[in-house]
C-alpha positions in Angstrom: 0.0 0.0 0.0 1.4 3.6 -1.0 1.6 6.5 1.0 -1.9 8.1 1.8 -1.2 11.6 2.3 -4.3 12.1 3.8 -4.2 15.7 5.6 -2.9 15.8 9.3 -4.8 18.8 9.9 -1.3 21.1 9.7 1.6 21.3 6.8 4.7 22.3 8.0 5.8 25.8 7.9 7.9 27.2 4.6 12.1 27.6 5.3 12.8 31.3 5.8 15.5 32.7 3.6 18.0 32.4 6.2 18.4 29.9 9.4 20.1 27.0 11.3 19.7 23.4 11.5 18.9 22.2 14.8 21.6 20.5 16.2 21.4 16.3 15.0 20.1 14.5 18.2 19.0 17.3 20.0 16.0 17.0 22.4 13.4 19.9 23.6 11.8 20.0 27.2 8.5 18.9 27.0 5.0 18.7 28.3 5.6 16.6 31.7 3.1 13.7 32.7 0.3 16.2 34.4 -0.1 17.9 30.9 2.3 21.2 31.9 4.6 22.9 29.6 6.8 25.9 30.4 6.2 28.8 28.5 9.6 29.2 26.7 11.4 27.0 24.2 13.9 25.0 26.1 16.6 22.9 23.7 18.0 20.4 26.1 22.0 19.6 25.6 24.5 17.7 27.2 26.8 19.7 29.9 30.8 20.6 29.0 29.8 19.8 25.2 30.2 21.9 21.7 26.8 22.0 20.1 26.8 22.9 16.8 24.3 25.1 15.0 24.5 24.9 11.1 24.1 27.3 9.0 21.2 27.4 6.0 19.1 28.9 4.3 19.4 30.7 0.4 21.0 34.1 1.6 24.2 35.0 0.0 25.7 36.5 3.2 27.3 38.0 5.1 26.0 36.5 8.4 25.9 37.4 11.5 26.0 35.5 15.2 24.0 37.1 18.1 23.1 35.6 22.0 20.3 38.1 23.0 18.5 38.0 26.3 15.2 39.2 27.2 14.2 39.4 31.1 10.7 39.5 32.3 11.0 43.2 32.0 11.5 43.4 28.9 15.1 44.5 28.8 17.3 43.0 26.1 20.9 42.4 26.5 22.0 41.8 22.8 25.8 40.3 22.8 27.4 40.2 19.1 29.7 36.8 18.6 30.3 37.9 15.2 34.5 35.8 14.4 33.9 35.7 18.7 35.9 33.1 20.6 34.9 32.3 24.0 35.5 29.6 26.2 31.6 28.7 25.9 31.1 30.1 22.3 33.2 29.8 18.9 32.4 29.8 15.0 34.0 28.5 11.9 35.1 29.2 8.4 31.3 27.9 7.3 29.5 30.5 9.4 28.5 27.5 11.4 28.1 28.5 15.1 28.9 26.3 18.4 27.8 26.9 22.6 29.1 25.1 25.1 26.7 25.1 28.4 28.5 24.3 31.8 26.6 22.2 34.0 23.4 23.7 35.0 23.8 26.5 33.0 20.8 27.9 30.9 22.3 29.9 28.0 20.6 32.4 25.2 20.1 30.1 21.9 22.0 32.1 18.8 20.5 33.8 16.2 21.3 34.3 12.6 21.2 37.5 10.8 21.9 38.0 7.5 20.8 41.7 6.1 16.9 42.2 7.5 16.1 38.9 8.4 17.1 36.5 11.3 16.4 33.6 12.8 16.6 31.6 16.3 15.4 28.2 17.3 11.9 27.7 17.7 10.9 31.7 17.0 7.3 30.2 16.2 6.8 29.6 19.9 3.3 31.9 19.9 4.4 32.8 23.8 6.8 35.2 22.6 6.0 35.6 18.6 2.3 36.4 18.6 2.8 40.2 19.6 6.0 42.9 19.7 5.7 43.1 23.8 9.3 42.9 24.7 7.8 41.2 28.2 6.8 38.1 25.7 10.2 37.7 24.7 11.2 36.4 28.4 10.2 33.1 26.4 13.0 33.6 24.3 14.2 30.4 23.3 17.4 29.3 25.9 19.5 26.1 25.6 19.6 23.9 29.8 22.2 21.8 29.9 21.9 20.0 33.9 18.7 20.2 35.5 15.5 22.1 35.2 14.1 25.1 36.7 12.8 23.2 39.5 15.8 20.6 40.1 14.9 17.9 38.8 17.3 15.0 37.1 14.8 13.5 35.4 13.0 15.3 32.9 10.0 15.0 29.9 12.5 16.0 26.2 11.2 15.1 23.2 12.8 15.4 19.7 10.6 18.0 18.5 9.1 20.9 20.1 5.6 21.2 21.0 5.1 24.7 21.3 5.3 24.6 18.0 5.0 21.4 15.8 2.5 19.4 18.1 -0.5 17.6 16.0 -3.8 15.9 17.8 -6.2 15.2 14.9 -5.6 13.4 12.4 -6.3 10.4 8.9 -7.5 7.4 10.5 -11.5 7.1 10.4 -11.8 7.7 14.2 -10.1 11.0 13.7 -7.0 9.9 15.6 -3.2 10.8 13.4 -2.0 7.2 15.0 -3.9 4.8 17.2 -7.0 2.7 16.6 -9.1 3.1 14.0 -10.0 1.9 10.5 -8.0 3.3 7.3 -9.8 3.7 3.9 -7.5 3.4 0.7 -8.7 3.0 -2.8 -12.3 1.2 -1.5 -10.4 -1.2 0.9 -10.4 -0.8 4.5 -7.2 -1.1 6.6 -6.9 -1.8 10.6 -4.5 -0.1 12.2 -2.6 -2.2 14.5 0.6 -0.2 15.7 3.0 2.7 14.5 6.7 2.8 14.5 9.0 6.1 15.0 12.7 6.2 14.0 14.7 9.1 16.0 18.0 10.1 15.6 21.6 9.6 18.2 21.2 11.6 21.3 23.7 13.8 21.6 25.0 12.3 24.6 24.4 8.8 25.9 20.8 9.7 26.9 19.4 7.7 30.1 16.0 6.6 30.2 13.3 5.8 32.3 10.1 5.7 30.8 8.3 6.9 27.2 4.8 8.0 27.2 2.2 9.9 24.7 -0.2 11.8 25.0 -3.1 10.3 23.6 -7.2 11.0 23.2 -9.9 8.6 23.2 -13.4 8.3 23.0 -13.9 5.9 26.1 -13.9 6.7 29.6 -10.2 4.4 29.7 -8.2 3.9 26.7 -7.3 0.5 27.6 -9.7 -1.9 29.5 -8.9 -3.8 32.2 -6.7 -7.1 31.1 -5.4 -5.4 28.1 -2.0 -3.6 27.7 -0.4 -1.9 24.7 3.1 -2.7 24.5 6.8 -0.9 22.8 9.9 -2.0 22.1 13.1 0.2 21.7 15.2 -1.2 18.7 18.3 -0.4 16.6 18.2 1.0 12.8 19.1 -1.2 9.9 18.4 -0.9 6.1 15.8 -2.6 4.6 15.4 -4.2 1.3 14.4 -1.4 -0.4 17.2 1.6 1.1 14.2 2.6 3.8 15.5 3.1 7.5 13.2 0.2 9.5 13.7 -1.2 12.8 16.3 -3.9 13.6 16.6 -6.8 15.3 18.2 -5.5 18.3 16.2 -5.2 21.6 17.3 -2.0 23.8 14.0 -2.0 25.8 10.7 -3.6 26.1 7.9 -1.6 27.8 4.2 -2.0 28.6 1.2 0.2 29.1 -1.1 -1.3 31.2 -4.8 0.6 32.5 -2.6 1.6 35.9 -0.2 3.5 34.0 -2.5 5.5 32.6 -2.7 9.4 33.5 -6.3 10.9 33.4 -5.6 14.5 32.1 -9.2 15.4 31.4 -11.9 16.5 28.6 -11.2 18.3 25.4 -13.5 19.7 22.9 -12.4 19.6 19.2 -15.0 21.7 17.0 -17.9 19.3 17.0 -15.9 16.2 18.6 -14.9 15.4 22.1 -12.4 13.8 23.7 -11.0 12.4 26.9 -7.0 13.6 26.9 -4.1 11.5 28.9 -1.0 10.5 28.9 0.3 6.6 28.5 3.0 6.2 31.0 5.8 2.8 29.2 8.0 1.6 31.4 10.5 -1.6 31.3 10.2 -4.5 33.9 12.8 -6.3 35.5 12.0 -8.4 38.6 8.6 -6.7 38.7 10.4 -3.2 39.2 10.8 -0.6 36.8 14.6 -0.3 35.1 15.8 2.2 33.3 18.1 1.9 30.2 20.5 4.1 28.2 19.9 5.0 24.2 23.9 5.8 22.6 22.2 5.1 18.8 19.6 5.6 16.2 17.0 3.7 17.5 13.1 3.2 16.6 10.1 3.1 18.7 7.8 0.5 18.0 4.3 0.4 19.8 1.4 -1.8 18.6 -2.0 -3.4 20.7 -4.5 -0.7 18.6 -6.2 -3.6 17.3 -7.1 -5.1 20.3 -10.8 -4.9 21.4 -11.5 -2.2 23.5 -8.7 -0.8 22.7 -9.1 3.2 22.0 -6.6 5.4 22.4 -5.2 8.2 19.7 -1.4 8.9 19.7 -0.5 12.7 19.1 2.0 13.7 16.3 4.2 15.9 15.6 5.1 18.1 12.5 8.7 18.0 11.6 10.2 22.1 11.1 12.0 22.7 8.1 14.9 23.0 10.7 14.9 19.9 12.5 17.4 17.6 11.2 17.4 13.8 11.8 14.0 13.4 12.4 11.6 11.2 9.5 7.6 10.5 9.1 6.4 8.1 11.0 5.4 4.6 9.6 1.7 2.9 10.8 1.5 -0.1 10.6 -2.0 -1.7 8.8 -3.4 -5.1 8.6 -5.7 -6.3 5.9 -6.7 -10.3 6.7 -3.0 -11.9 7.1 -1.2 -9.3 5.7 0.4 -6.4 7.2 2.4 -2.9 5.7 3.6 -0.1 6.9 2.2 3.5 5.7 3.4 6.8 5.8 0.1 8.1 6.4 0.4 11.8 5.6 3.3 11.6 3.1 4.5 14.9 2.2 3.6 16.7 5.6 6.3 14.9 7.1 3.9 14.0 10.4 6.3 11.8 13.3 5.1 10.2 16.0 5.5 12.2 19.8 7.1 11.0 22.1 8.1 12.0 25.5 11.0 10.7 27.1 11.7 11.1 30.6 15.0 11.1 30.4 18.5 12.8 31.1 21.7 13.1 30.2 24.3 11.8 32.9 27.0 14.4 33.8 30.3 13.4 35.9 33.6 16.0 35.7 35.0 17.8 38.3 33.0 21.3 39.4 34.6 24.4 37.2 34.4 28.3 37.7 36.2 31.4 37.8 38.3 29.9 40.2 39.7 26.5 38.4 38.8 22.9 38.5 38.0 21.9 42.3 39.1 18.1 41.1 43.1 19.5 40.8 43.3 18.3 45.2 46.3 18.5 47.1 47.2 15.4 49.7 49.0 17.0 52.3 52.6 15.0 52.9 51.1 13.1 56.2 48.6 12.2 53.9 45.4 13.0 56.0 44.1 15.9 55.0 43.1 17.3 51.4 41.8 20.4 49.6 41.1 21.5 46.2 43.9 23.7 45.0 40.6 26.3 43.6 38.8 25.9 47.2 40.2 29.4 48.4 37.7 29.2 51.5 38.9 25.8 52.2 35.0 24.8 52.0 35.0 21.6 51.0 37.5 19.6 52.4 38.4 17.5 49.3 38.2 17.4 45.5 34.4 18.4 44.3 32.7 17.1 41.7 29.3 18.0 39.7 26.7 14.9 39.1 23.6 14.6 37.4 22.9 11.5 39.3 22.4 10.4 42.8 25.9 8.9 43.8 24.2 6.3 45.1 21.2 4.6 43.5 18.1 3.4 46.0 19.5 0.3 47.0 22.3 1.9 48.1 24.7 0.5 44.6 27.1 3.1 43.1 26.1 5.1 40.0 29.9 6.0 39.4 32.7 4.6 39.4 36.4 5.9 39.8 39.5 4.9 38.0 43.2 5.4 37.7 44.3 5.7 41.8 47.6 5.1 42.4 48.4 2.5 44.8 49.9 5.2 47.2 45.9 6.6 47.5 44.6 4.6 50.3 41.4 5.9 50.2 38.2 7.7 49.1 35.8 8.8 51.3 32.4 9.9 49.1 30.2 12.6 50.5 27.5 12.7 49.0 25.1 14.1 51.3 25.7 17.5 52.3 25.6 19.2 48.8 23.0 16.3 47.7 20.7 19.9 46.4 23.4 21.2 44.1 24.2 18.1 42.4 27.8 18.4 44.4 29.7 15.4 45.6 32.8 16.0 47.2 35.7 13.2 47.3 38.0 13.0 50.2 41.7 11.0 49.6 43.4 9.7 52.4 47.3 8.7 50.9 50.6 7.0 52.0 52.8 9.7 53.6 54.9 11.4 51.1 58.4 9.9 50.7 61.4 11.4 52.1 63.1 12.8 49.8 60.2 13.1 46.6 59.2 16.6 46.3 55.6 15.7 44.2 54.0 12.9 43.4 50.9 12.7 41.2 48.1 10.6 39.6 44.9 11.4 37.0 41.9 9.7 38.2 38.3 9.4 35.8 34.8 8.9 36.4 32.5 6.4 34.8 29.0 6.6 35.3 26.9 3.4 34.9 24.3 5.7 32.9 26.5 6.4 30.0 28.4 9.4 31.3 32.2 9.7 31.4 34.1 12.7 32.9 35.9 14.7 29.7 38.1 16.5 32.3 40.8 15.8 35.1 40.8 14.8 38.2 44.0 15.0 39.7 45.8 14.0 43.2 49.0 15.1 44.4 51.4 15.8 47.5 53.8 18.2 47.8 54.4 22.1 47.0 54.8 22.5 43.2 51.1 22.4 41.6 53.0 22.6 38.1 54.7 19.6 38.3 51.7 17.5 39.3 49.9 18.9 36.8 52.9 18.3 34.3 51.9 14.6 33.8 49.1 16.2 31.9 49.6 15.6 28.3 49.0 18.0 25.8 50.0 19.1 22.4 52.8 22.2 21.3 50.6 24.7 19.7 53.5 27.9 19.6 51.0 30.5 18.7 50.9 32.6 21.2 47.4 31.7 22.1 45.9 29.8 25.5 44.5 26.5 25.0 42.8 24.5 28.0 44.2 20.6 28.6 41.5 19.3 26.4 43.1 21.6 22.9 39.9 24.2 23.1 41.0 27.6 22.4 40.2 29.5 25.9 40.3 33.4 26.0 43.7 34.5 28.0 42.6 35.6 31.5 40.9 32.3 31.8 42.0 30.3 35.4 42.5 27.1 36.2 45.2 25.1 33.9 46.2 26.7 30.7 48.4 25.9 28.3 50.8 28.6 25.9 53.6 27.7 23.8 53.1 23.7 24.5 54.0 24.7 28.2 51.2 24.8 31.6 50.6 27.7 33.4 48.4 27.0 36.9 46.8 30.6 36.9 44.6 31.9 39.9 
């Protein structure tokens, strides 16, 4: 059976002469399980990570970079990063444009300019479009990298963004864009029996813990008692015919069963009416729910619609001209015995939504004005330590930033750390008293210095067990010179002139913490 094309009640929007891609794998926050969405536009990105933005568009140039910030009111602070290098901001000879959020940062999203027009991400949120109050543009869209405004971990991101692509009504004869209902091609009717959604790489090893929809329905309970609709997360592979389908690998299996069901009350459509709520998949081990970590393209794959009493309507989602690595969904319709899989509204490019509550883990050490509070000094008896940037002597040891509990409810580690040498006898984790701030503080008790050794040194790393790795270093020492401990540091000669940080990034030259110039490392304060 061909594609339908059958209208989805909304065409995507027409590309604007000049604007960015949105970068590959990138997620937006999202309506959370109650049915709330927070006003602004928020793109969700890894922590301590370039994100590119890529230039496009048909205008000839030349373009133009800006961050600007609106407050609630109304103020704008405009800052030009026009050929701007930053420590959290850079561009290239393409005109293509990269942030980089620290942990729990919330930064402006760029805009584009080129002559009279711009663009930024998601500028057709109406919060903040649908007048010229400068108090709407407080929505102005912002990239989160961490946690959200109200601290949590865990958070609802979806690959789209529904303040502005988000699709209820739809083809199938029950009005629904995927879900039960009857499909009517060429005088022969079609059941629909499931839908499947291919997504893009996260950005970042993204960690999951459940996927749910929100979904309408005619009935009083979408799913009757004894019945469950069920997904499975799978890999990518290449059919037959060149189309992108989903593979044999299992990442997840999840279920839906009447429990997990979240009533979020009556809508009226024009002359129709529907009950609203969200359908809440989780994966079972042991009877309790697991999480799991996505780290590739992977499909979604949910049928059950042809199951009787089943009567539940999936929301989609159409895909901006912007959004890159996203693809039409595919139902999936049975006539008899045989089976195909339909991209019901063809040119509209319609996907499937779904929410994710989800995160991306974060372990380095904690970084700001001051230098990286994981650079900790043993003190030659080898009982007491302090983080060479811990000018208040605060903490008492190295510090680090998680986006994780360290430890997880049954009282197992989430992280682990590598690389100790065997002079470190040990590590005392606190990770209680700055629990709120996502701050874990490592104590290192060591072997008293040797008579007779001036420093001694080793680089230590994290490994989270929710796909997070630390991308900077931890490093112990005892003794008085900082520079040699950091020495065993390598990194390469670059005899411009110019300051580079230990990971090759161009920094700007009153940055602290360890620098490099000339191929050489400076310990600046």
């Amino acid at each position: 059976m061909a594609s339908v094309g059958k209208a989805a009640k909304k065409a995507p929007a027409a590309a604007k002469p000049v604007y960015y891609l949105s970068p590959e794998g990138s997620l937006f926050q999202d309506y959370d399980r109650n049915g709330q969405l927070w006003g602004a536009s928020y793109l969700v990105v890894p922590a301590n990570q370039w994100v590119k933005f890529e230039k496009a568009g048909t205008a000839k140039g030349p373009y133009l970079w800006h961050q600007n910030i609106f407050d609630f009111y109304g103020d704008l602070t405009s800052y030009d990063r026009t050929g701007q290098t930053g420590t959290t901001y850079r561009s290239d000879a393409d005109d293509n444009f990269y942030l980089k959020s620290r942990f729990n940062a919330r930064d402006a999203a760029p805009t584009i300019v080129c002559g009279t027009d711009s663009f930024t991400l998601c500028e057709d949120n109406a919060y903040w479009l649908t007048d010229n109050q400068y108090a709407s543009k407080a929505y102005y869209t912002k990239m989160l990298a961490g946690e959200d405004q109200v601290a949590r971990r865990i958070q609802p991101v979806a690959f789209t963004d529904s303040h502005v692509s988000l699709i209820q009504l739809g083809g199938l004869e029950s009005n629904y864009v995927y879900g039960s209902g009857k499909l009517v091609s060429d005088g022969i009717t079609y059941t629909s029996t499931g839908v499947y959604q291919n997504f893009p790489k996260p950005m970042a090893p993204l960690y999951v813990e459940d996927i749910f929809f929100n979904a309408l329905s005619t009935a009083y309970s979408p799913i009757p008692a004894g019945k469950e609709l069920k997904l499975v997360v799978r890999n990518i592979i290449e059919g037959e015919n060149g189309q992108r389908i989903p593979g044999d690998k299992v990442i997840a299996e999840m279920t839906c069963t009447p429990d997990s069901v979240k009533d979020l009350g009556g809508v009226n459509a024009g002359d129709l009416y529907f009950n609203t709520f969200n359908l809440v998949f989780t994966q079972k081990v042991d009877g309790k729910a697991k999480g799991f970590v996505i780290n590739e393209p992977f499909s979604v794959v949910v049928y059950g619609f042809d199951q009787e009493g089943v009567d539940v309507g999936l929301t989609g989602s159409a895909i901006p001209y912007y959004v890159q690595g996203m693809e039409p969904a595919q139902g999936t319709f049975s006539l008899g015995t045989t089976s195909a899989y339909v991209n019901l509204y063809g040119e509209n490019n319609v996907a499937l939504h779904a929410t994710f509550s989800a995160m991306y883990d974060y372990c380095n050490p904690y970084i700001d004005e001051d230098g990286n509070f994981g650079i900790v000094k043993v003190d030659d008896s080898g009982n007491g330590c302090q983080a060479v940037a811990d000018k208040q002597n605060q903490f008492g040891g190295g510090v680090l930033s998680v986006n994780s509990p360290w430890y997880d409810e049954e009282g197992n580690e989430n992280y682990e750390i590598s690389g100790a040498a065997d002079w470190v006898k040990g590590i005392n984790v606190d990770a209680q008293t700055y629990s709120d701030y996502g701050i874990v503080v490592l104590k290192f008790s060591c072997d008293p210095l040797p008579e007779g050794v001036s420093t001694r040194s080793c680089k230590l790393s994290l490994k989270g067990v929710r796909g997070s790795a630390s991308t900077e270093d931890i490093i112990v020492f005892q003794g008085e010179d900082v520079y040699s401990a950091i020495g065993s540091v390598k990194a390469d000669v670059k005899s411009d002139g110019k300051a580079y940080n230990v990971a090759g990034q161009r920094v700007s030259d009153n940055a602290k913490g360890l620098v490099i110039k000339n191929g050489k490392k400076f310990f600046l304060k």
